[in-house]
N, C-alpha and C positions, 0 to 999 in steps of 0.2 A: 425250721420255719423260714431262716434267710434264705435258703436256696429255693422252697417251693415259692416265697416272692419273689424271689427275682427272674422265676422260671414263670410265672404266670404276667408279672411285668413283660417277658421277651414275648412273649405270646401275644398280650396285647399291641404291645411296640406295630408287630407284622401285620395284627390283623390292620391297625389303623392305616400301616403305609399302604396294604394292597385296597380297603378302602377309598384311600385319597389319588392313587394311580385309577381307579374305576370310574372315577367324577372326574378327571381329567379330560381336558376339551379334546374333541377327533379332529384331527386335521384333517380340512375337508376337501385336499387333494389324496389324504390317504384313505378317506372315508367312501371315497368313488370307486376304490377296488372291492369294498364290502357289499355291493348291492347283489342282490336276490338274496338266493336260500344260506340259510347258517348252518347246514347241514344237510348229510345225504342220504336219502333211503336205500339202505342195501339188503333190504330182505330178501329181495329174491338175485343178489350176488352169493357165489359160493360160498360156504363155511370158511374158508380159507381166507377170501377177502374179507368176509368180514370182520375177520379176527386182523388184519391190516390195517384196515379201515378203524376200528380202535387203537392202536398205535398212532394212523395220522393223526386222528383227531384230538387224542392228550398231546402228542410234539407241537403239531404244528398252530395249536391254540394257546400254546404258553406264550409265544411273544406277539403273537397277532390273531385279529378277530378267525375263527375255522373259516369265514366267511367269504373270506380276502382268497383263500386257498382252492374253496371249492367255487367259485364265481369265476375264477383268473382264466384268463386266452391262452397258454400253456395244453398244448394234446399232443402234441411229438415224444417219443419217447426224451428225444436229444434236450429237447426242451427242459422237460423236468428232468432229467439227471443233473444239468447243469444247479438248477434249481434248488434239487433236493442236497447236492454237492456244499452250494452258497448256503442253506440251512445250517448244517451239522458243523460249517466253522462259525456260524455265529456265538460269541460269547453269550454263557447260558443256555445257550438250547440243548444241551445235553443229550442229542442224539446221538445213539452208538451207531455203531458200520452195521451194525445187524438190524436195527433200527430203522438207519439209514436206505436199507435194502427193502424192508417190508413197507417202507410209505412209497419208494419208486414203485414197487410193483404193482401198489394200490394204486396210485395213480395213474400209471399208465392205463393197466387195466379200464379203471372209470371211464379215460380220455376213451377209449375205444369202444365203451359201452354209454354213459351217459351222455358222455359229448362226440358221437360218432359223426354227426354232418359235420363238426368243425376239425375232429380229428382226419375225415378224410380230404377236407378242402385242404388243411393246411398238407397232408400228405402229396396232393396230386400238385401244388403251386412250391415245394419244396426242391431246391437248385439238385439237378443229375448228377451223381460225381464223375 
């Protein structure tokens, strides 16, 4: 009896915090990266990506809105490596290297099909080596 309350107490405990983190105010310089869509239509992306595109969208929605991720100026490959790189050390995002491989591949991909005028602007104004 003590252990299933205090097991239904902890339960409570989390729902309340993830709760009061939900009503928490947006800061509204980080709230300007959220604007448009909160998600992406990939029905007519491969089975493959799609099956990536579920992977971004659990990681990359654990610490920030999916919205922040699929809205962002990021379409170079180099760009989101760095990106996806900064991700998987952030404390709690829990991304593995296998993880880590199947949200770069989503994205880039995307950046080359969803966001192709930007991925090719920034491709052709990109320094020669």
């Amino acid at each position: 009896m003590k252990k299933t309350l205090s097991v239904a107490l902890a339960i409570a405990a989390a729902a309340l915090t993830h709760l009061a983190r939900a009503q928490e105010p947006v800061d509204p310089r980080i709230a300007a990266y959220d604007k448009g869509p909160a998600t992406i239509d990939v029905s007519k992306y491969p089975p493959d990506m799609q099956a990536r595109y579920k992977t971004f969208a659990a990681k990359c929605s654990k610490c920030h809105t999916l919205a922040r991720a699929v809205n962002c100026d990021f379409a170079l490959d180099e760009e989101w490596e760095r990106y996806v790189k900064r991700m998987m050390r952030k404390p709690g995002s829990e991304i593995s290297s296998a993880q880590g491989k199947e949200i770069f591949e989503f994205v880039a991909y995307d950046s080359k099909t969803r966001k192709k005028a930007l991925y090719e602007r920034k491709l052709k104004e990109a320094p020669k080596p």
